[in-house]
C-alpha positions in Angstrom: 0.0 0.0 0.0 1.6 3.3 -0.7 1.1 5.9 1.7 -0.2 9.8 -0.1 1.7 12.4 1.9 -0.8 14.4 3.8 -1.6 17.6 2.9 -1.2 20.9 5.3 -4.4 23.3 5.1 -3.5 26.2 3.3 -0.4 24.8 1.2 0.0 24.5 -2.1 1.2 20.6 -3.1 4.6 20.6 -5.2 4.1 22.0 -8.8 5.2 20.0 -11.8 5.0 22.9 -13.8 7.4 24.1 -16.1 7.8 27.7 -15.8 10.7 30.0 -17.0 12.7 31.2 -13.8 15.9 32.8 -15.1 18.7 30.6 -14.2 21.8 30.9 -12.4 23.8 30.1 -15.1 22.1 32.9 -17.3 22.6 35.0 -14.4 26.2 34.8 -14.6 26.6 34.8 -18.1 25.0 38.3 -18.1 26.9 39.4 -14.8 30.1 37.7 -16.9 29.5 40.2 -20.1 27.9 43.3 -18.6 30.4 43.4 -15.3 33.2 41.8 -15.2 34.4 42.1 -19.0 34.3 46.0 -18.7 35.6 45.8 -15.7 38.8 44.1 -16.6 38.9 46.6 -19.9 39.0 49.7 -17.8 41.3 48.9 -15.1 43.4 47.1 -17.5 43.1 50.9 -19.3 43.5 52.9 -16.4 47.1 50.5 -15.7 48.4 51.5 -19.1 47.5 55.0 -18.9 49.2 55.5 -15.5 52.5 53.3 -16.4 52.3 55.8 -19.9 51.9 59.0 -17.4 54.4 57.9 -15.3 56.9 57.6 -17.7 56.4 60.9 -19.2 56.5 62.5 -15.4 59.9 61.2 -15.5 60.9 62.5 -18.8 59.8 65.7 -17.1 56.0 66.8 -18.4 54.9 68.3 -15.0 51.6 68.0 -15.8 51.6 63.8 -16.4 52.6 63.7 -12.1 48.9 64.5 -11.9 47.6 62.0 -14.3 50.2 59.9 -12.6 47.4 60.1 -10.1 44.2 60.3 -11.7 44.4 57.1 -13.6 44.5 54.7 -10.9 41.6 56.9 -9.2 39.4 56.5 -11.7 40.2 52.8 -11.9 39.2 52.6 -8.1 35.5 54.4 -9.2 35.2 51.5 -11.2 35.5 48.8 -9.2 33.2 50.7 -6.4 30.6 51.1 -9.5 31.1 47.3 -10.4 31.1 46.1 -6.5 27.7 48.3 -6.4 26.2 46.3 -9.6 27.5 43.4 -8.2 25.6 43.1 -5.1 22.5 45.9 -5.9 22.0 45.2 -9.6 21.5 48.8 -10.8 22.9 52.2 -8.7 19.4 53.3 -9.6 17.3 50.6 -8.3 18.9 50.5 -4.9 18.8 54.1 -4.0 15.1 54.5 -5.4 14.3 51.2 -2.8 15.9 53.3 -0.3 13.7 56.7 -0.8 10.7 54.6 -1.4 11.2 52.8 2.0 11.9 56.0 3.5 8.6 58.0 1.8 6.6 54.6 3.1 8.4 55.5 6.2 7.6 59.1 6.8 3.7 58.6 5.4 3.3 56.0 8.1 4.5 58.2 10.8 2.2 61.4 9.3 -0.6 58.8 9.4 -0.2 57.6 12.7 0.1 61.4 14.3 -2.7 62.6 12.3 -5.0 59.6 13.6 -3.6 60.4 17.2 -4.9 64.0 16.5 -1.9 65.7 18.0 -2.3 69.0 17.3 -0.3 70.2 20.1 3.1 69.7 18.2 2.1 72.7 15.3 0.4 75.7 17.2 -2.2 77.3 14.9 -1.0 81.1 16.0 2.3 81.9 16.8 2.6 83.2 20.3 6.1 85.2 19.3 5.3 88.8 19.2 8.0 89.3 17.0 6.5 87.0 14.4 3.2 89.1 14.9 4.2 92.3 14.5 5.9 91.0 11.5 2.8 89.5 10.0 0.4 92.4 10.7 3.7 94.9 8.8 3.1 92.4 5.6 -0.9 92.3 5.6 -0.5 96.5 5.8 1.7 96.1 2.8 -0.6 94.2 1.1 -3.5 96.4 2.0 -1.8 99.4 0.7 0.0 97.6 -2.3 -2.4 94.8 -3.5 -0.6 92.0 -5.5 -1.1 92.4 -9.4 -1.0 96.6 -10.5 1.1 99.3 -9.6 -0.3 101.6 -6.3 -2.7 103.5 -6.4 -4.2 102.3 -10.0 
C-alpha cells in the first residue's frame, strides 16, 4: 500500500509545472558580459594610462605627475561602480528602494500622528510677538500695495 503524503491546510502541493525562472547560469553569463568584461577593460586601461603617465612625469612633463594620479583613481571608481552592480544590480534601483522605504516611512509616521490627532506639536497662531508684528507689517503692505497693479491704480 503506498502511503499519499498528507496535505497541510492552506499549502500548495509541489508543482510540476514548467515555468521559465531565469537561471543561475544565465545569471552569470550576463553578470560575466555586462560586469566583469568592462571591468577588466578599464582597469586594465587605467594600468596602461598610469604606467604611460608615469613615464612621461619622469621625462619631465609636469603636468603627467597629476595623471600619474588620476588614472589609478578612476580605476578605483570602477570597481566601487562594479562592486555596487554586483551586489544591488542597478545604482538606480537601490537608492530609489531606499527613498521609497523612506517616503513609506515618513507617510506611516504622518498617518499615525494625524490619527492620534496631536495638534499640540504645530500651534495654529504663533505666540512670538515678534513673528506678529511682522505678519500684521506684511498684511499693511498688502493692503496698501495689493498683489497684481502698480499703487494706487
Amino acid at each position: 500500500m503506498s502511503e499519499q503524503p498528507e496535505r497541510v491546510e492552506g499549502q500548495q502541493p509541489p508543482s510540476s509545472d514548467t515555468t521559465p525562472v531565469p537561471s543561475e547560469r544565465s545569471r552569470r553569463i550576463k553578470d560575466f558580459w555586462q560586469l566583469h568584461i568592462p571591468l577588466i577593460v578599464v582597469v586594465g586601461f587605467c594600468t596602461f594610462a598610469t604606467i604611460v603617465e608615469y613615464r612621461r612625469a619622469q621625462e619631465g612633463v609636469d603636468r603627467a605627475w597629476v595623471y600619474t594620479f588620476q588614472w589609478p583613481i578612476i580605476g578605483a571608481f570602477a570597481f566601487i561602480v562594479w562592486n555596487r552592480y554586483r551586489k544591488h544590480g542597478s545604482i538606480t534601483k537601490s537608492i530609489s528602494r531606499y527613498f521609497r522605504d523612506r517616503a513609506a516611512r515618513f507617510e506611516a509616521e504622518a498617518s499615525a500622528a494625524e490619527a492620534s490627532g496631536s495638534e499640540a506639536d504645530s500651534p495654529a497662531e504663533p505666540i512670538d510677538p515678534d513673528e506678529l508684528a511682522w505678519r500684521e507689517h506684511v498684511r499693511e503692505l498688502r493692503r496698501n500695495d495689493p498683489a497684481g497693479g502698480p499703487p494706487g491704480a
